[in-house]
C-alpha positions as CSV (number, residue, x, y, z in Angstrom):
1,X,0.0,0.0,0.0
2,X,1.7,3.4,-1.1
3,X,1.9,6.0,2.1
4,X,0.3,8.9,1.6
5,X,1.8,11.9,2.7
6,X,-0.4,14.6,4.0
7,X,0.2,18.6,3.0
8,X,-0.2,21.3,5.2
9,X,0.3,24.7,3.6
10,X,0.3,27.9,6.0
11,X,0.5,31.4,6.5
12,X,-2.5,31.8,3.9
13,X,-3.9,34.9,4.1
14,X,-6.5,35.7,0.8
15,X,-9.3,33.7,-0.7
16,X,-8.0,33.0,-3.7
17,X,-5.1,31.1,-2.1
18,X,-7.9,28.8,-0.2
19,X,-9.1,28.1,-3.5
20,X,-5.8,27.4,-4.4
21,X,-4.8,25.1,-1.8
22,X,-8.1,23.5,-2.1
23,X,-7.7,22.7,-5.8
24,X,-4.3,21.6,-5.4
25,X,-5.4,19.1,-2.7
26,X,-4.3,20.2,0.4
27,X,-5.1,18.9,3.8
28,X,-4.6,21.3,6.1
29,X,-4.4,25.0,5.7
30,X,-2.1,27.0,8.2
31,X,-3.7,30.3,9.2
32,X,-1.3,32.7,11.5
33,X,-2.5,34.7,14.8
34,X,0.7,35.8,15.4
35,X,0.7,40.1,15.0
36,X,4.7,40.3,13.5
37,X,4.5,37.5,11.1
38,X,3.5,39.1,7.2
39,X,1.4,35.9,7.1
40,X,-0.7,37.3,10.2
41,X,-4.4,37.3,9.9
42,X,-7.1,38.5,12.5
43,X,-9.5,36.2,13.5
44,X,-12.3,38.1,11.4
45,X,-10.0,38.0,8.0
46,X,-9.5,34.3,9.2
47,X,-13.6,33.8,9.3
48,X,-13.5,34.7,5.9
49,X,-11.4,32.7,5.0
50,X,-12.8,29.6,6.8
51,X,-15.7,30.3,4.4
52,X,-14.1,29.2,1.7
53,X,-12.7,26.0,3.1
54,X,-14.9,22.7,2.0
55,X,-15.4,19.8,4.3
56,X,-12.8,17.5,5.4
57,X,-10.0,20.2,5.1
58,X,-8.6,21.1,8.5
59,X,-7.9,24.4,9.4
60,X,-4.6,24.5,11.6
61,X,-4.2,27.9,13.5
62,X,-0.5,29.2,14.3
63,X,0.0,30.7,17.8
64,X,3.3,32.1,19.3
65,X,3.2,32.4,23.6
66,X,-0.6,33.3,22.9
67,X,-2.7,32.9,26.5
68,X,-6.3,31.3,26.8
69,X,-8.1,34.6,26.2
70,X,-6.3,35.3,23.3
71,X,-6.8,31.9,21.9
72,X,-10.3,31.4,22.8
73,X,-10.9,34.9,21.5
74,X,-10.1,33.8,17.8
75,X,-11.8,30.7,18.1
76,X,-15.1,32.6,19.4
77,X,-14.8,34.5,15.5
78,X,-13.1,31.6,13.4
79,X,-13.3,27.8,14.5
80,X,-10.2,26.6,13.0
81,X,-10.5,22.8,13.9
82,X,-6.7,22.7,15.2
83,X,-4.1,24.1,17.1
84,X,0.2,25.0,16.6
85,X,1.6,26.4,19.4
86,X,4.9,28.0,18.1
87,X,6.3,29.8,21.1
88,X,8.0,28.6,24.1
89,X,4.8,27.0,25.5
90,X,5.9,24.1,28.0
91,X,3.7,20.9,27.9
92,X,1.1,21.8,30.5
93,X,0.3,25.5,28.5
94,X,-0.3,23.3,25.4
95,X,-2.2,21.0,27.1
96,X,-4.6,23.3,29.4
97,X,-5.0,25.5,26.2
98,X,-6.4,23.1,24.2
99,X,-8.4,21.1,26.8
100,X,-9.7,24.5,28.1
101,X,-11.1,25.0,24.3
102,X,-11.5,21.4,23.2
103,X,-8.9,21.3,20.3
104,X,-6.3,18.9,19.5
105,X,-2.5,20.4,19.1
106,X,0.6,20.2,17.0
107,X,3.9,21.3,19.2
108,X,6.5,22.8,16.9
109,X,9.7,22.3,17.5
110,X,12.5,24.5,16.3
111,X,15.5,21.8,15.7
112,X,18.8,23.6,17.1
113,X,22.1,22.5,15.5
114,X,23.3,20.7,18.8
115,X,19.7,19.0,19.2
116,X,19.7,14.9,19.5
117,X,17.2,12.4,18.3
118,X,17.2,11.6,21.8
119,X,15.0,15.4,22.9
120,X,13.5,14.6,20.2
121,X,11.8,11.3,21.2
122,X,11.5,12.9,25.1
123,X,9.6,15.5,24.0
124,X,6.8,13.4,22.1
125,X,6.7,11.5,25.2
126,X,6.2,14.7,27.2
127,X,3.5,16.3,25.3
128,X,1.9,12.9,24.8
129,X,1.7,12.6,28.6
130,X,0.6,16.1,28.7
131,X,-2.7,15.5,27.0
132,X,-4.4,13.2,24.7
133,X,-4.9,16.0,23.1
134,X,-1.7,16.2,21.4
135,X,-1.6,15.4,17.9
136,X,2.3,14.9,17.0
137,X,5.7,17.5,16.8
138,X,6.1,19.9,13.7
139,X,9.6,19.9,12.8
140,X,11.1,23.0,12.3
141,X,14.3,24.7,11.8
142,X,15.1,26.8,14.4
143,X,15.4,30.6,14.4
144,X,16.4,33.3,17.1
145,X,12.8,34.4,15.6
146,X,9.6,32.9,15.3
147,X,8.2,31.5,12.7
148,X,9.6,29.8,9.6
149,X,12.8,30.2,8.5
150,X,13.2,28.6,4.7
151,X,15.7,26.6,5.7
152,X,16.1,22.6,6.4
153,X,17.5,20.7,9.2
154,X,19.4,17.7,9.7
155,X,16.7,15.4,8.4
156,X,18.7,12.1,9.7
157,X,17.7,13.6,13.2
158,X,14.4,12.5,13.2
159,X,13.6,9.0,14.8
160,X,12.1,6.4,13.1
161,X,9.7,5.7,15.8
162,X,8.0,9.4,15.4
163,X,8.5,9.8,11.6
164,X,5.2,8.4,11.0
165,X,3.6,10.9,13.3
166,X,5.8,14.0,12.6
167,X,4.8,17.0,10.5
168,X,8.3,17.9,8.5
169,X,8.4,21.7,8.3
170,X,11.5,24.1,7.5
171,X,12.8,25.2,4.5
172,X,10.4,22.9,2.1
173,X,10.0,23.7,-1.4
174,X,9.2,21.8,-4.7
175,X,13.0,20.9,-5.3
176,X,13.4,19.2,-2.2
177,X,10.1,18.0,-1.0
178,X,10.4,14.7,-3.1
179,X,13.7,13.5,-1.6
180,X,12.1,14.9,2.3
181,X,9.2,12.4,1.8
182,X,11.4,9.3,0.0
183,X,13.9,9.3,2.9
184,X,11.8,10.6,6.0
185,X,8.1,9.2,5.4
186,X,6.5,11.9,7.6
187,X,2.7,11.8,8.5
188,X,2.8,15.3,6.6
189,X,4.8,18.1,5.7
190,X,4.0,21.9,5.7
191,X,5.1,24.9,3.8
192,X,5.0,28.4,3.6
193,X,7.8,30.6,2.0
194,X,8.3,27.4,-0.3
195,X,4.7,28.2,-1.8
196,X,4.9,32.1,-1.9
197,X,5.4,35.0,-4.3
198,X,5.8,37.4,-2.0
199,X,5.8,37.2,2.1
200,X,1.7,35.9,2.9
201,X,0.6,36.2,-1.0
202,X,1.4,32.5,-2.2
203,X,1.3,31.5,-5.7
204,X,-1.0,28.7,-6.8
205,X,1.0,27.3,-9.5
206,X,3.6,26.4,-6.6
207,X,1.1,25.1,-4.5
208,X,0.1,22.8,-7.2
209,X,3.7,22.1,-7.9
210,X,4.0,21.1,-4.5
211,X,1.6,18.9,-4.0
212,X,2.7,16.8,-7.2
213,X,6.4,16.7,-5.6
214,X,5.0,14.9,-2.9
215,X,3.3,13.0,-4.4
216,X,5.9,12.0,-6.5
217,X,7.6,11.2,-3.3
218,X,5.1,9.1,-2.0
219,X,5.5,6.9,-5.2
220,X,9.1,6.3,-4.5
């Protein structure tokens, strides 16, 4: 049976690019609550955008040190069906987030040069332990900054006993994505600059072009 790798694309911010991912058969969209990211959205631009989004598709929204007002705030306007908490939120914040507004969570994790597949299978167990509620670890690469930074990791660093469960993020694009999902056979992977033709204004003939690299990935 071929493994199907899901796609995530993020930091969407106009209706046409939910079409876009839509048509190019995303499964997740990434919307951003995060006020200095160019991808950020308010929770009313993000109901709009919801709008557009067909069944079946979740809607993944990005938070960075956000508290439970601020969270259950957007989710009052847009009900995006899952959480990413970006920031430097320790397992219990995650997990008393989203039990407090009944959504499940991705943890992202911005991979350091000097970080060990060792942290990284201690921290699944630690979110997992944190709540049932946790949904897996987004791989990122990590940045004095949040947010993405266009640029890989050390893909070997990644265990084999979280691959299947781990969202691949960092630095993904349509030149690399193919190898990314040959060698690593993550649950998913997630892109934003990779997609884009400017900061938050993505292009659709990448997002298409994406979504075919995986696939062609998955095929391998």
């Amino acid at each position: 049976m071929t493994h199907r790798t899901r796609i995530k694309l993020c930091g969407l911010t106009r209706l046409e690019d939910i079409r876009a991912a839509v048509a190019a058969g995303a499964d997740a969209i990434g919307l951003v609550f995060y006020p200095p990211s160019p991808r950020n959205v308010s929770a009313e631009q993000a109901s709009r955008l919801l709008q557009e989004l067909p069944a079946f598709i979740s809607s993944v929204g990005l938070f960075v040190n956000a508290d439970l007002e601020q969270v259950r705030q957007v989710l009052s306007i847009a009900p995006i069906s899952m959480l990413q908490f970006h920031g430097d939120e320790t397992p219990e914040q995650c997990a008393g987030i989203a039990e407090a507004v009944g959504r499940p969570f991705l943890r992202a994790l911005r991979i350091r040069p000097e970080t060990k597949s060792t942290d990284l299978l201690e921290s699944t167990l630690n979110y997992r332990g944190a709540s049932p509620l946790f949904a897996g670890l987004l791989l990122d690469t990590w940045s004095d900054a949040y947010g993405g930074t266009g640029k890989v990791f050390d893909w070997s660093l990644i265990p084999a006993e979280i691959a299947h469960q781990a969202v691949l993020s960092g630095g993904l694009n349509v030149q690399n994505v193919t190898d990314a999902v040959r060698r690593i056979r993550p649950h998913a992977v997630d892109v934003s600059s990779g997609i884009e033709a400017s900061k938050g204004v993505k292009d659709a003939a990448l997002m298409q072009a994406f979504a075919n690299a995986v696939r062609a990935g998955d095929s391998q």
